[in-house]
N, C-alpha and C positions, 0 to 999 in steps of 0.2 A: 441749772442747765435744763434746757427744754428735752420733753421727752414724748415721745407719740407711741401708743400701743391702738396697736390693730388687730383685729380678731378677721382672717381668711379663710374662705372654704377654698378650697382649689381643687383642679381638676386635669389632674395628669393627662399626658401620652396626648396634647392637641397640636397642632399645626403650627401654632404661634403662642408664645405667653402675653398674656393681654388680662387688663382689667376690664370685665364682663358687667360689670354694676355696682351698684348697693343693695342689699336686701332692708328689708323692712326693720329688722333688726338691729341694724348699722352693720350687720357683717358683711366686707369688700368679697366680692365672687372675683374669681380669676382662674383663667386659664391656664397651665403649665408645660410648654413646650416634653422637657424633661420627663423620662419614665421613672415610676415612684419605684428604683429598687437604685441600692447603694446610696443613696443621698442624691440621685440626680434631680430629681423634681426638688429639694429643698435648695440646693446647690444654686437652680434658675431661678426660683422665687427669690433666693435674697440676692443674687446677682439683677434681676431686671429693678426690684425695689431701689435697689443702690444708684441704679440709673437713676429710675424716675423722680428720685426724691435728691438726685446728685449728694450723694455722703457717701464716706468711705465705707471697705469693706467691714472693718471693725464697727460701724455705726448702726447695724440690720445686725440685730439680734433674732435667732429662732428660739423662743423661751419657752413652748410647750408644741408637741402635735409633730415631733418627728417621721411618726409612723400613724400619722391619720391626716386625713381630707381637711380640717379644721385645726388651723395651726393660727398661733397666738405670734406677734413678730413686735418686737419694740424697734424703734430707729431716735436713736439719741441724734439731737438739735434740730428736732423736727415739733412740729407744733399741730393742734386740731387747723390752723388757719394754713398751712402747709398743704393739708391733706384738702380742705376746702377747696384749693386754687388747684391741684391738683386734677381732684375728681373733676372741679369746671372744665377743665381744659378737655378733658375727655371727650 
């Protein structure tokens, strides 16, 4: 089964959640609607993920970085050529 791990900086308490770039390092920047306390801000990262990548909620994994800026996220049946056409579309 395809498996896609992404490494996130994000950036609580903005306007709109939104994919901001790439960094140099291949870390995806993003913005996060969501204020980082109770789980909100993780809450909307795997909730817009789910959109953008269309897979279920069970499929957006948060597997490290609950409580920091720099969170790790897996999304099973998803592929680097997923993310490719993705990020184009941006």
């Amino acid at each position: 089964m395809k498996e896609l791990h992404l490494t996130i900086k994000v950036t609580p308490n903005a306007a709109k959640t939104a994919i901001v770039g790439l960094m140099e390092n291949g870390v995806i920047k993003m913005k996060i609607k969501g204020a980082p306390e109770k789980g909100k801000a993780n809450q909307e990262l795997c909730r817009f993920l789910q959109d953008v990548f269309q897979v279920a909620k069970n499929d957006v994994i948060l597997i490290s970085g609950v409580a920091s800026r720099l969170k790790q996220v897996k999304i099973v049946g998803k592929d680097e050529e997923d993310l490719k056409e993705i990020l184009t579309a941006l």
